[in-house]
C-alpha positions as CSV (number, residue, x, y, z in Angstrom):
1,X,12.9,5.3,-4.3
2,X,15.1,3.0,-6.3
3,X,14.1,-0.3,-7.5
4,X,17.0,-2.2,-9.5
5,X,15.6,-5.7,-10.2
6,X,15.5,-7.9,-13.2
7,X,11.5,-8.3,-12.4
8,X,8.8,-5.6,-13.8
9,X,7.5,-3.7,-11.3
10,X,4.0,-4.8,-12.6
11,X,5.0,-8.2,-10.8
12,X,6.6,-7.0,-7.7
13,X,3.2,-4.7,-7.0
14,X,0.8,-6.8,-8.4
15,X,-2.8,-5.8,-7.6
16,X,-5.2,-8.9,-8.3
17,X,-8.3,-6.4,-7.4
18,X,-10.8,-8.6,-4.8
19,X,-9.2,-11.2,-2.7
20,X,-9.8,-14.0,-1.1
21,X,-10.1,-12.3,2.4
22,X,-13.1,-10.2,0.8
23,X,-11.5,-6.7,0.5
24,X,-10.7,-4.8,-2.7
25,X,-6.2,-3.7,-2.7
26,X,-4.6,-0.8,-4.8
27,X,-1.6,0.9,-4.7
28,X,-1.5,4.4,-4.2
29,X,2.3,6.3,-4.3
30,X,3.2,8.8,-1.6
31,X,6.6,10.6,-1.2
32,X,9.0,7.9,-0.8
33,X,7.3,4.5,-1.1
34,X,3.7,3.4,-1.4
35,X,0.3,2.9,0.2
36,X,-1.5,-0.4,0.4
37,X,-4.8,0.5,0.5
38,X,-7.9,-1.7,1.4
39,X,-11.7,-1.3,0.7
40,X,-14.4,-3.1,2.7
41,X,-17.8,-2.2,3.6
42,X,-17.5,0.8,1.5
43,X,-14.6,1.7,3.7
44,X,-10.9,2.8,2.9
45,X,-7.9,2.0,5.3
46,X,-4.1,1.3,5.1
47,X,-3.2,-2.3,4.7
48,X,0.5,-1.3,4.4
49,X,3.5,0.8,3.8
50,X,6.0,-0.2,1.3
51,X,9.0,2.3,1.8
52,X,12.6,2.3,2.4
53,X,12.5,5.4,4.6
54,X,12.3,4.8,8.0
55,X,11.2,7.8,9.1
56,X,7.7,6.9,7.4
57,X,7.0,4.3,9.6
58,X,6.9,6.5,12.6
59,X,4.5,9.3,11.0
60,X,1.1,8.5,12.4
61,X,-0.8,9.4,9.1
62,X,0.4,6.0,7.4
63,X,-0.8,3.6,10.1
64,X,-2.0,0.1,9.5
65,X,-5.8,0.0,9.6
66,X,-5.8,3.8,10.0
67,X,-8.6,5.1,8.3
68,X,-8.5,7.3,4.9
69,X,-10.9,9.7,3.0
């Protein structure tokens, strides 16, 4: 994937660590885009998928809320 923007990328994927909704974000890469991924309770899930390829939006493993190891 192809970013062209005058901002960093630091800034467009910012990860400020704990939030105010009480879960802990990173960003992990995948083939084509990127993996929100939230930790509460001790466990992982998807928070989002940041992708310009449609085709991952349809694939069951990258789910909201789905649950990761």
């Amino acid at each position: 994937m192809v970013i062209h923007s005058i901002v960093s990328l630091s800034d467009i994927f910012y990860n400020s660590g704990e939030s105010e909704y009480g879960y802990t974000a990173e960003t992990r890469p995948i083939q084509d885009g990127w993996l929100e991924i939230s930790e509460q309770g001790g466990e992982k899930r998807i928070r989002r998928l940041i992708s310009t390829n449609p085709a991952l939006y349809l694939d069951k493993r990258y789910l909201p809320f789905t649950s990761i190891k």
